[in-house]
VEXDREN-2710 file (C-alpha; in Angstrom, 1 decimal):
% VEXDREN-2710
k/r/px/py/pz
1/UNK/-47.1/-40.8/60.3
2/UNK/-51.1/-40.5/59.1
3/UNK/-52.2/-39.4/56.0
4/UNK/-53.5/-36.2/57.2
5/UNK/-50.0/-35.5/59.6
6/UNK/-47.9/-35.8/56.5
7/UNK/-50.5/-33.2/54.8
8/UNK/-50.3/-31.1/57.4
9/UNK/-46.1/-31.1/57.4
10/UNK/-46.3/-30.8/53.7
11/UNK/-48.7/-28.0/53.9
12/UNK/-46.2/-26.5/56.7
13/UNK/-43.2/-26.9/54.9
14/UNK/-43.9/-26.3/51.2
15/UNK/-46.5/-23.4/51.2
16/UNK/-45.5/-22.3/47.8
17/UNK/-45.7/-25.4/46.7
18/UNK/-49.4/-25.9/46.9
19/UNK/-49.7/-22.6/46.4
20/UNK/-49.0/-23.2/42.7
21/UNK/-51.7/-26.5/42.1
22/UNK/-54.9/-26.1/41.0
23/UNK/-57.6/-26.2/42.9
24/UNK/-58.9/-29.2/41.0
25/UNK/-55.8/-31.1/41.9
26/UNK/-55.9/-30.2/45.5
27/UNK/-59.2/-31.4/46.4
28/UNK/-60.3/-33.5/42.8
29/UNK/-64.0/-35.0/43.0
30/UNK/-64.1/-38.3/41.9
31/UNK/-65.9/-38.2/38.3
32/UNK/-68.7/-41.2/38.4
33/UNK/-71.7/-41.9/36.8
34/UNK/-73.9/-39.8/38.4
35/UNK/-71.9/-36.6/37.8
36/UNK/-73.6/-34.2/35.6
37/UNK/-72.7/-33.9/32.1
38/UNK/-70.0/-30.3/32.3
39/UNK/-71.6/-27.0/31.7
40/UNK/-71.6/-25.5/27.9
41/UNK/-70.6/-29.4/26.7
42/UNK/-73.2/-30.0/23.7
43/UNK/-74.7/-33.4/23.3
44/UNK/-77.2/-32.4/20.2
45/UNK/-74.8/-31.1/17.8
46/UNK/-76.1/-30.1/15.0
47/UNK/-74.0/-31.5/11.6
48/UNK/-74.2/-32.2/8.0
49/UNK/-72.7/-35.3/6.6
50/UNK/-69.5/-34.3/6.0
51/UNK/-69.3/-36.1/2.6
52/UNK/-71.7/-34.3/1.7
53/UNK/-70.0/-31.0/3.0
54/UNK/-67.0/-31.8/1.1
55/UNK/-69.2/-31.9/-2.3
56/UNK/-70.5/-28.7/-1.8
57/UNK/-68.5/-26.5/0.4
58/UNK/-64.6/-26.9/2.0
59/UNK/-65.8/-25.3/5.1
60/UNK/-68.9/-27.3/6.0
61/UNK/-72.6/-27.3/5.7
62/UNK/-74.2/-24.5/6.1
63/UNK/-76.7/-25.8/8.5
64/UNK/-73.6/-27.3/10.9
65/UNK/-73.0/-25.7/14.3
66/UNK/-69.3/-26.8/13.1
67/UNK/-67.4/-25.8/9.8
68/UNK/-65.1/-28.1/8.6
69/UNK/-62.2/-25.8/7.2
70/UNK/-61.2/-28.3/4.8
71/UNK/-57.8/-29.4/6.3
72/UNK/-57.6/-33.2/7.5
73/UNK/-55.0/-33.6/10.3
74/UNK/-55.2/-37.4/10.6
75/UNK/-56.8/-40.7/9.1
76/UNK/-56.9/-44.0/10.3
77/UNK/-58.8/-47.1/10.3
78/UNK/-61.8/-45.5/12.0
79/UNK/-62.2/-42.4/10.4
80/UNK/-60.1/-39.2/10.2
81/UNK/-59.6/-36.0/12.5
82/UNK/-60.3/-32.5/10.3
83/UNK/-59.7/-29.2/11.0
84/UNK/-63.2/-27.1/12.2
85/UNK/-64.6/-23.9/13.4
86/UNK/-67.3/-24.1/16.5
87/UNK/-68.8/-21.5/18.0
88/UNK/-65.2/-18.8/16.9
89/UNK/-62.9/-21.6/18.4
90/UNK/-60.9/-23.6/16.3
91/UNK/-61.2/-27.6/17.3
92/UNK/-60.3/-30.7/15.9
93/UNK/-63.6/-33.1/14.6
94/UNK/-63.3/-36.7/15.0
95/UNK/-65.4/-38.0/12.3
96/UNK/-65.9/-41.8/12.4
97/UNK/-66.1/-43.6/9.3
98/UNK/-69.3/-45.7/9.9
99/UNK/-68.9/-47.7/6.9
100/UNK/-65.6/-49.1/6.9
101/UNK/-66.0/-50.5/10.4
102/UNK/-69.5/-52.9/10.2
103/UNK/-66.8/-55.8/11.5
104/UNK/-66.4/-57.1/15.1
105/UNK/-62.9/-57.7/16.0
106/UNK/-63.1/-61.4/15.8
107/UNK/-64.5/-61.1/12.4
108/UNK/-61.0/-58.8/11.2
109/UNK/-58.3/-60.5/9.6
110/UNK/-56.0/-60.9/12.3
111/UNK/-58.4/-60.9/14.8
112/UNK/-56.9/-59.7/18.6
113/UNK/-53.6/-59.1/18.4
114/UNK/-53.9/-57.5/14.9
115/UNK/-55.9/-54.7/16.9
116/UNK/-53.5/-54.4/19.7
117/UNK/-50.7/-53.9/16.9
118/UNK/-52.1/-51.5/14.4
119/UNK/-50.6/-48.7/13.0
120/UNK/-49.6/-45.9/15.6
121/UNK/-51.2/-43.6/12.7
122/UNK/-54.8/-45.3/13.4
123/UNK/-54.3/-45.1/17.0
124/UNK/-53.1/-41.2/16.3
125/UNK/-56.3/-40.2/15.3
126/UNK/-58.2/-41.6/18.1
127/UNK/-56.9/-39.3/20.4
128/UNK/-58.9/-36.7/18.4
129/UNK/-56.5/-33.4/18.7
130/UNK/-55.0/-31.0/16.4
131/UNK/-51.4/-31.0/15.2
132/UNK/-50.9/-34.4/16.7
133/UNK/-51.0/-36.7/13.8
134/UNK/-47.9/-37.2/12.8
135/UNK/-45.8/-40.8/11.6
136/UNK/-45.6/-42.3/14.9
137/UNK/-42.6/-45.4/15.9
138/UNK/-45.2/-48.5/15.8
139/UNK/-45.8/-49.6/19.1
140/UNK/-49.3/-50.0/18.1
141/UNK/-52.9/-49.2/19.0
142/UNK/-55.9/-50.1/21.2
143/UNK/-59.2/-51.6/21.1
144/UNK/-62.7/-51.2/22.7
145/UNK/-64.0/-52.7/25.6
146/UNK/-67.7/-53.1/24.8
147/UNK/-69.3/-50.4/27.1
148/UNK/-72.2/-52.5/29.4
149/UNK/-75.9/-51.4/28.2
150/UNK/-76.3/-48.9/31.2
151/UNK/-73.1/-47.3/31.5
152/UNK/-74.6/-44.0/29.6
153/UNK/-76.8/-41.7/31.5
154/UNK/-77.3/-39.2/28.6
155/UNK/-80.1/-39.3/26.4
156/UNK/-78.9/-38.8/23.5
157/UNK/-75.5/-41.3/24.0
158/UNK/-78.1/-44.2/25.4
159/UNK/-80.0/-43.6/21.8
160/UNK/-76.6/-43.4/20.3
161/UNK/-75.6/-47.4/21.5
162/UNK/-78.7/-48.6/21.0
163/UNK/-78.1/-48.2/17.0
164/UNK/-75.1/-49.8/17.6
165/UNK/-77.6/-52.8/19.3
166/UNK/-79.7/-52.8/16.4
167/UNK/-77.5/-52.1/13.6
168/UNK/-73.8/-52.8/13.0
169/UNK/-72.2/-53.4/16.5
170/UNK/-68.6/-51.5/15.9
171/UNK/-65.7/-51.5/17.5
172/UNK/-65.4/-47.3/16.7
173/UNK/-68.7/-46.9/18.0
174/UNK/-68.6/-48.4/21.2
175/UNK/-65.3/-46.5/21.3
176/UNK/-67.0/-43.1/20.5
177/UNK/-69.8/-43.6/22.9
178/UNK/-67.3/-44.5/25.7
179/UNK/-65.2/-41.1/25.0
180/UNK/-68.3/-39.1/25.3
181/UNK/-69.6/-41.2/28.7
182/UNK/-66.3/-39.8/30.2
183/UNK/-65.1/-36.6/28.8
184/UNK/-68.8/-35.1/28.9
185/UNK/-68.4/-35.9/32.7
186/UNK/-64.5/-34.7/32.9
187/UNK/-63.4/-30.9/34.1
188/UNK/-59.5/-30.6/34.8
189/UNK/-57.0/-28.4/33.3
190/UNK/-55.1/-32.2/32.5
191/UNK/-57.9/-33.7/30.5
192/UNK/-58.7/-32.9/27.0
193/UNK/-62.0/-31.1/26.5
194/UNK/-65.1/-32.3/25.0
195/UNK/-66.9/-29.4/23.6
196/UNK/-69.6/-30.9/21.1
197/UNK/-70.8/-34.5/20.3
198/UNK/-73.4/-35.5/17.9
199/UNK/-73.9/-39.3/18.1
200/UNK/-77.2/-39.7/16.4
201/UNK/-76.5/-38.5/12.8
202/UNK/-75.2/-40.0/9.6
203/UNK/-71.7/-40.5/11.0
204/UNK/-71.3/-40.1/14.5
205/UNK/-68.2/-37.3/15.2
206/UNK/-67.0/-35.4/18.3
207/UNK/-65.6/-32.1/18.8
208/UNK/-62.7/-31.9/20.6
209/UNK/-59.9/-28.9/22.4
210/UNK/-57.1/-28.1/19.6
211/UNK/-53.9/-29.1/20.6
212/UNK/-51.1/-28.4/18.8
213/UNK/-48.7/-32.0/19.2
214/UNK/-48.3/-35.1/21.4
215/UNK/-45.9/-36.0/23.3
216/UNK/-44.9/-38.8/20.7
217/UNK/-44.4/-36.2/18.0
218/UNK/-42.1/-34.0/21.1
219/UNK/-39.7/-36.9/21.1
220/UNK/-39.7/-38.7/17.7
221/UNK/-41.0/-35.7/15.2
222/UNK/-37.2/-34.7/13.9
223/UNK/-34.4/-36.5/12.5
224/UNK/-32.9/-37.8/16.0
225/UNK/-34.9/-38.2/19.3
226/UNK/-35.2/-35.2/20.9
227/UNK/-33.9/-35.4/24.8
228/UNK/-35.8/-33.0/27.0
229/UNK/-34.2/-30.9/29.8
230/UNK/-35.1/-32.6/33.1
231/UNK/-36.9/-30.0/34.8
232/UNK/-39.3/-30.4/31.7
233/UNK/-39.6/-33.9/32.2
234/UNK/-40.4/-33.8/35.8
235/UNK/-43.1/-30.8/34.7
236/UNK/-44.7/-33.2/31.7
237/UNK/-44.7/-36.3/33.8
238/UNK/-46.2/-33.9/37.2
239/UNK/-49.4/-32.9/34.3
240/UNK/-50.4/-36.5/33.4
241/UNK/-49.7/-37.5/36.8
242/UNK/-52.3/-34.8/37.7
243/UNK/-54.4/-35.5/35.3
244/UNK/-54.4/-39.7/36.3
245/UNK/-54.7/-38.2/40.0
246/UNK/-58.6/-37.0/38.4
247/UNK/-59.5/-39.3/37.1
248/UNK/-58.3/-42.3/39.5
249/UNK/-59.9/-44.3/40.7
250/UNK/-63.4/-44.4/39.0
251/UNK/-61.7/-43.9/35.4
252/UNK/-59.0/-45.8/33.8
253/UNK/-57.4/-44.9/30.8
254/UNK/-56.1/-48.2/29.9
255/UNK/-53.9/-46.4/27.0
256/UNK/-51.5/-43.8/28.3
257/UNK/-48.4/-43.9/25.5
258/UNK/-47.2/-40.5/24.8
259/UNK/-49.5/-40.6/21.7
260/UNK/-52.5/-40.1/24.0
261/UNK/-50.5/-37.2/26.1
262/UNK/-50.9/-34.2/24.3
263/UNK/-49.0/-31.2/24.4
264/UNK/-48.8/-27.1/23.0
265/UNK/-46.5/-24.3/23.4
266/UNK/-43.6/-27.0/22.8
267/UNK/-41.3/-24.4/23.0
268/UNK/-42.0/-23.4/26.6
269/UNK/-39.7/-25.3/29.3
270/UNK/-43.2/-25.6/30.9
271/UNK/-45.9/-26.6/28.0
272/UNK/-49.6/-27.3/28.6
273/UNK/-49.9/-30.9/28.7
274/UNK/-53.4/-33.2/28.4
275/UNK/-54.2/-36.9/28.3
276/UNK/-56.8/-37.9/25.7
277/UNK/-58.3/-40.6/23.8
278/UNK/-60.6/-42.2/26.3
279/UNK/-62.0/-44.8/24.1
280/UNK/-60.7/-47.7/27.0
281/UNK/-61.9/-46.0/29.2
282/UNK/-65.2/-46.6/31.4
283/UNK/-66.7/-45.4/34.5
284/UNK/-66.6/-47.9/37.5
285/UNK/-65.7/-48.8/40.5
286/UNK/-62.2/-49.0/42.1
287/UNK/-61.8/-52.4/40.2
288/UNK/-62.6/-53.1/36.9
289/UNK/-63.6/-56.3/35.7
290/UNK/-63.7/-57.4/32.0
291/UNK/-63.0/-60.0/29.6
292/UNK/-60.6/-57.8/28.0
293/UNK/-57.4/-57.2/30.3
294/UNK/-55.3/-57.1/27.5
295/UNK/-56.3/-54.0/25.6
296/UNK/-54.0/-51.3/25.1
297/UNK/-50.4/-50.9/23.5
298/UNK/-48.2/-53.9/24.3
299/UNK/-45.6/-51.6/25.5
300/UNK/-47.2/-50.0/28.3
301/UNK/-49.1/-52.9/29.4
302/UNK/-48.3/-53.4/32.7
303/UNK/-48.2/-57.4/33.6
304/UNK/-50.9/-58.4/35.2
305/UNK/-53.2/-57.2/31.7
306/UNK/-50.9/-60.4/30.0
307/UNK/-51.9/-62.8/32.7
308/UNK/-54.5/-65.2/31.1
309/UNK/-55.9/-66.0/34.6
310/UNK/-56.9/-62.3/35.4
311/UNK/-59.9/-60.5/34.6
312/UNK/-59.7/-57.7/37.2
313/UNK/-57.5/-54.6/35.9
314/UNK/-57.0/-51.7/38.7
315/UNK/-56.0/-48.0/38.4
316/UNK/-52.0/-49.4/39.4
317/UNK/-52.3/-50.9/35.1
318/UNK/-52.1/-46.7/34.5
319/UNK/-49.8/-45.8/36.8
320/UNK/-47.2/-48.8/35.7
321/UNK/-47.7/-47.0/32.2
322/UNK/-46.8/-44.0/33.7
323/UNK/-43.7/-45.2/34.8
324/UNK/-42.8/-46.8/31.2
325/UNK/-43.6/-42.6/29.6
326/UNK/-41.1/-41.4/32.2
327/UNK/-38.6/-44.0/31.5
328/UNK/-39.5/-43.0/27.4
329/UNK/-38.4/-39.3/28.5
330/UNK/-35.6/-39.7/30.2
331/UNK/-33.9/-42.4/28.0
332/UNK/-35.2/-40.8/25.0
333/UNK/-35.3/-44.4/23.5
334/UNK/-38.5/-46.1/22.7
335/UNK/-40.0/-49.1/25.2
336/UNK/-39.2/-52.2/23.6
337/UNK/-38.5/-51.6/20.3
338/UNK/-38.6/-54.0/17.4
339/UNK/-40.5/-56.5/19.5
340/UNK/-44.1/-57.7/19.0
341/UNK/-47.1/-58.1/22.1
342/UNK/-46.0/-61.7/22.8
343/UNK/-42.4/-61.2/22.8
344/UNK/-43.2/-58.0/25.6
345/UNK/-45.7/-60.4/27.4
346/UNK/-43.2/-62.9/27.7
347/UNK/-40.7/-60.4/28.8
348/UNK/-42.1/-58.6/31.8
349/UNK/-44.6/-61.3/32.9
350/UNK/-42.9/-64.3/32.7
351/UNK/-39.3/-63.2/32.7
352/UNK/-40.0/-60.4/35.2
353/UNK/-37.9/-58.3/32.6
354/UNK/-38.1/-54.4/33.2
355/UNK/-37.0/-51.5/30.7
356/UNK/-32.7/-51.3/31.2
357/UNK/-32.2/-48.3/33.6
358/UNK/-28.9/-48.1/32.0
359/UNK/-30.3/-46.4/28.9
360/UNK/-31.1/-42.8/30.7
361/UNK/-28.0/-41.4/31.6
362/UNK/-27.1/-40.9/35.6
363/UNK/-26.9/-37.0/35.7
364/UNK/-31.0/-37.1/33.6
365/UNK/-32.5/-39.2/36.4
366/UNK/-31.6/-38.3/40.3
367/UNK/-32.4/-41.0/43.0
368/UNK/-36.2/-40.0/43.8
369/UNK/-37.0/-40.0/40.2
370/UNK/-35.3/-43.5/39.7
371/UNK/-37.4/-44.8/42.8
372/UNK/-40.5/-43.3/41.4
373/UNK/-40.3/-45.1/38.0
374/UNK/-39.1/-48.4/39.7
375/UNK/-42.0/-48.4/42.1
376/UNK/-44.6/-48.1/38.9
377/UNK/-43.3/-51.0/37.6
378/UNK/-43.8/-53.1/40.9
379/UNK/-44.9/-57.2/39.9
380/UNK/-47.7/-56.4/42.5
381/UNK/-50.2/-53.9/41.5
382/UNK/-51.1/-52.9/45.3
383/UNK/-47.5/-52.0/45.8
384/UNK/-47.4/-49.2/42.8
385/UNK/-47.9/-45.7/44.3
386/UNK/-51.6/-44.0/43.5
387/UNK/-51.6/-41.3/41.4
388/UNK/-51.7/-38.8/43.9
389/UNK/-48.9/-40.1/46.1
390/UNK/-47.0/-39.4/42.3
391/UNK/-48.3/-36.3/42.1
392/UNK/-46.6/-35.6/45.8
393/UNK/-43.3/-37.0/44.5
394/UNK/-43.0/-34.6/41.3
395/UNK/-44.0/-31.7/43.2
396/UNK/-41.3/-32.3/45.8
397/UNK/-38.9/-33.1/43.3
398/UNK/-39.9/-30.0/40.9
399/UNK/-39.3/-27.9/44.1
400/UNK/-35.7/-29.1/44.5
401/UNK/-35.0/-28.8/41.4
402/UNK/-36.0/-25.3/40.9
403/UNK/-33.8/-24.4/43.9
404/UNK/-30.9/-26.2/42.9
405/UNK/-31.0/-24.3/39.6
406/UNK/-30.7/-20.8/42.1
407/UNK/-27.9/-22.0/43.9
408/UNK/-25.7/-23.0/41.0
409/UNK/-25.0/-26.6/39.7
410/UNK/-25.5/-29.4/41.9
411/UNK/-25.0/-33.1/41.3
412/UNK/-28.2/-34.7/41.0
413/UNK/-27.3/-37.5/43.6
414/UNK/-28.6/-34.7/46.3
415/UNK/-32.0/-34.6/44.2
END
C-alpha cells in the first residue's frame, strides 16, 4: 500500500481521529535555517545584570523588559533558572553564569565523560522551565556540540558567538546560542517557547514558557515512583512524539530524558506536555555529522552514538530515546540504574543488551505498544520507525483505547 493510500484509508476510517491533531501536526513545515525567526520572539531584550538587580531590587532592574521576582527555581553548573515577569506573563529566566564557565571541556577535571555524567540538577536547569527543578535520579547531563561559525542567521545571535570567538569559548555559551538558533525558529504546541533572548549583555539569559514540572519530577517527585494510568502514558508519549514529528528531520534533540519533557496540569489524565532544552540541538540536514556522537545522557543513547567508528548521528538516535521514556513510563523503573556511561555502552552496543520488558507489567503494555518500543530500539538506525509513523501508532492506539474504556473492560491483548 503507498504512503498516500494508507493516508487516505486512515483519513476514511478514523475521521475523528484527525479531527482532534493540530494542524501543525497534520501538515508540519520542516524548521531550517532559512525560516524566519517566529513572530513577537524578542532578540534585543533589554536586561540589567542580574547581580546587580539583586543588590538593589528583588524584582529586577528597573530598566529590564523582565523582572526577576526574586525566586530561583534551579542552579547548576551553568547558571540558575529564576522566577520573572515579561510583558504580564510569568516565565522562567535562564541566566547563565558567564564566569564560572571560562573552561573548555577538555580543560575540566574529568574531562568527557565527567560532562556526560553530571548532576541531573545541572542538567535540570538547562531545560530552562518553571517548577521543573527538582532532585532528579542521576542519570546525568549533556554537553555542547560547538555550533559551526554560520549556523546563526540572526544578528544579534551571530554577534552573540563571535564574543564567544574572541573571548572565553564556553561550553554554556555555545549551548545558549544553539537554543536560541532553534527555538527562535520553532512554532508547535509540543515545543517549549522562546519568548525573549538577550545574548549581547553582561550575562547572556533567555526567557522561556513557564511550566509547572517535568516529566522526571511526574515519576520520581514522591516517596515511591509514581505509575501512570496507561491511557496517560500513550497521551504523554503521543505529545513528544508530536513534538519529535516537528522537528524531525532538520532538528535533533540529541537529549530527550524525561528531564527535558516538560509537563503542567499534572493532575489532568491529559496534561500539556513540551520537550525543551535544545542546547544539542542544531539545524541541518537529514544527517548530522560531528565529532561528538556521544553527547547526551548515557541512558538514552541509542548505540550507534557509543560506536567509536561513527561520526554520522540521524533523527532514528531520538526516536530510540523515545522508546527508552516509554519503556521509563510503563515500568516506572529507571533505565539502567546504578550503572555508569561505559558500563551502558558496553551493554547495548557490544552486548546488544535492551531494557528487560519484564519490568512493565503485561496488563500496562498491550502488543502494539510493546512493538512500538521494541522497534525504537532496533541495532539498525534505518529500521526505527520516524517520528511520524509513531505519531500514527499512538493515535491508533489512543483511539482503541478510548473505546475500549466505553465498552467495559477489555484485556489489553486485543489492544
Amino acid at each position: 500500500m503507498t504512503g498516500l493510500a494508507g493516508q487516505q484509508l486512515l483519513a476514511g476510517a478514523q475521521p475523528d481521529l484527525l479531527a482532534g491533531a493540530q494542524p501543525a501536526e497534520l501538515c508540519p513545515l520542516p524548521v531550517t535555517r532559512l525560516t524566519p525567526v517566529s513572530p513577537g520572539v524578542n532578540l534585543n531584550l533589554q536586561y540589567d545584570d542580574p547581580a546587580a538587580a539583586a543588590d538593589s531590587d528583588a524584582e529586577g532592574g528597573a530598566g529590564s523588559e523582565v523582572q526577576l521576582l526574586g525566586t530561583t527555581l534551579g542552579a547548576g553548573a551553568y547558571g540558575r533558572v529564576v522566577l520573572g515577569s515579561y510583558r504580564g506573563e510569568r516565565v522562567a529566566v535562564k541566566i547563565l553564569n558567564v564566569g564560572l564557565c571560562d573552561a573548555s571541556d577538555a580543560e575540566r577535571p574529568g574531562g568527557k565523560e565527567h560532562q556526560l555524567e553530571r548532576s541531573a540538577e545541572a542538567a535540570s536547569v538547562e531545560a530552562g522551565v518553571g517548577a521543573a527543578w527538582s532532585e532528579s535520579p542521576p542519570q546525568g547531563g549533556a554537553t555542547a556540540v560547538v555550533t559551526d561559525p554560520d549556523a546563526m542567521q540572526e544578528e544579534q545571535v551571530v554577534a552573540f558567538l563571535e564574543f564567544g570567538a574572541t573571548g572565553p569559548v564556553t561550553t554554556a555559551a555555545h549551548k545558549i546560542g544553539q537554543e536560541v538558533e532553534v527555538l527562535a525558529r520553532c512554532q508547535h504546541p509540543n515545543v517549549i517557547r522562546l519568548l525573549a533572548a538577550s545574548l549581547n549583555g553582561p550575562r547572556p539569559c533567555l526567557v522561556m514558557e513557564l511550566m509547572e514540572s517535568s516529566l522526571d519530577r511526574m515519576l520520581y517527585g514522591g516517596e515511591e515512583p509514581r505509575i501512570l494510568p496507561l491511557p496517560t502514558v500513550v497521551h504523554i508519549a503521543l505529545q513528544v512524539a508530536q513534538a519529535l514529528a516537528y522537528l524531525h528531520p532538520t532538528i535533533l534533540h540529541r537529549d530527550l530524558k524525561p528531564g527535558n519533557i516538560l509537563v503542567s496540569q499534572l493532575e489532568n489524565p491529559k496534561p500539556i506536555v513540551k520537550l525543551a532544552d535544545f542546547g544539542l540541538s542544531r539545524l541541518r540536514s537529514h544527517t548530522l555529522v560531528t565529532r561528538r556522537p556521544e553527547v547526551g545522557t548515557a541512558a538514552y543513547m541509542a548505540p550507534e552514538t557509543f560506536d567509536v567508528t561513527n561520526h554520522t548521528i540521524t533523527d532514528r538516535a531520538d526516536v530510540y530515546a523515545f522508546g527508552v521514556v516509554l519503556w521509563e513510563m510503563l515500568s516506572g523503573c529507571q533505565p539502567w540504574k546504578g550503572m555508569h556511561l561505559v558500563q551502558v555502552a558496553v551493554a547495548i552496543n557490544l552486548h546488544k543488551l535492551r531494557l528487560p520488558m519484564d519490568r512493565i507489567s503485561p496488563q500496562r503494555c498491550p502488543p502494539r505498544l510493546l512493538g512500538i518500543i521494541r522497534t525504537c530500539w532496533d541495532a539498525d538506525p534505518a529500521r526505527r520507525p520516524a517520528a511520524a509513523e509513531l505519531v500514527k501508532k499512538l493515535l491508533l492506539l489512543q483511539e482503541a483505547l478510548a473505546h475500549s474504556r466505553l465498552r467495559g473492560p477489555i484485556s489489553v491483548d486485543v489492544l
